[in-house]
C-alpha positions in Angstrom: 6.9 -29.4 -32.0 8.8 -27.8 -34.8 11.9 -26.3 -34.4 12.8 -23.4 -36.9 16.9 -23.6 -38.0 18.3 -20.5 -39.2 21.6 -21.9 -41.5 23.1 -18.5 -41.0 23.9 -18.3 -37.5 24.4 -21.2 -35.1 22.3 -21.6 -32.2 22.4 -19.5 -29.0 23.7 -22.5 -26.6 26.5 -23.7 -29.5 27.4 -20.1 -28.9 27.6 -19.8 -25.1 29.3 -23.6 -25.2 32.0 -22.0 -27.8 32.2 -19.1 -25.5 32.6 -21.7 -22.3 35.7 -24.0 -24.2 37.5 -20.5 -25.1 37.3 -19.4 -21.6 37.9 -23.1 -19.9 41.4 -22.7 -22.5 42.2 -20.0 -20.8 41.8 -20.5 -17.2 43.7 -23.9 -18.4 46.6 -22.0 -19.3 47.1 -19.9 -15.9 46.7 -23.3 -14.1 49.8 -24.8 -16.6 51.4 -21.5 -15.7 51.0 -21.4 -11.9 49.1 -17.8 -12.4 46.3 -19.7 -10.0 45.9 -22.9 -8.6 43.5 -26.2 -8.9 41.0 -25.0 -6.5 40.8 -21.3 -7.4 40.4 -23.1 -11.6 37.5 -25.4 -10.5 35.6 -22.4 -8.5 35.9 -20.4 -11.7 35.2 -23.5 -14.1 31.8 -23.5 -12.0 31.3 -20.1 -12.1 31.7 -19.8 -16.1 29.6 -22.8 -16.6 26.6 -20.9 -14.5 27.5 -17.7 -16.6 27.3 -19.4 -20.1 24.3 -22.0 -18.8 26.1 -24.9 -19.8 27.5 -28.3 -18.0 31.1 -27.9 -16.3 33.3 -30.0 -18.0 36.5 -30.4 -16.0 39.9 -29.4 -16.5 
């Protein structure tokens, strides 16, 4: 199988996993605040990782 690279743009899933660490930073951030706490940050940890279709990395 040959896979076609296109140097210009990355691929789609380095995009969604960019997308996934920038919001996992931020949801990181209102747990170190106190804005919500460890079990509402893993539910939406999962919830990104289903959105962007990537593995759930914790926090």
């Amino acid at each position: 199988m040959q896979i076609d690279y296109n140097t210009e743009s990355p691929a789609p899933i380095v995009v969604q996993e960019i997308r996934y660490a920038l919001a996992l930073s931020i949801v990181k951030n209102l747990l170190e605040n106190g804005v919500i706490d460890q079990e509402n940050a893993t539910k939406v940890t999962v919830a990104l990782a289903n959105l962007y279709g990537v593995n759930r990395r914790g926090i």
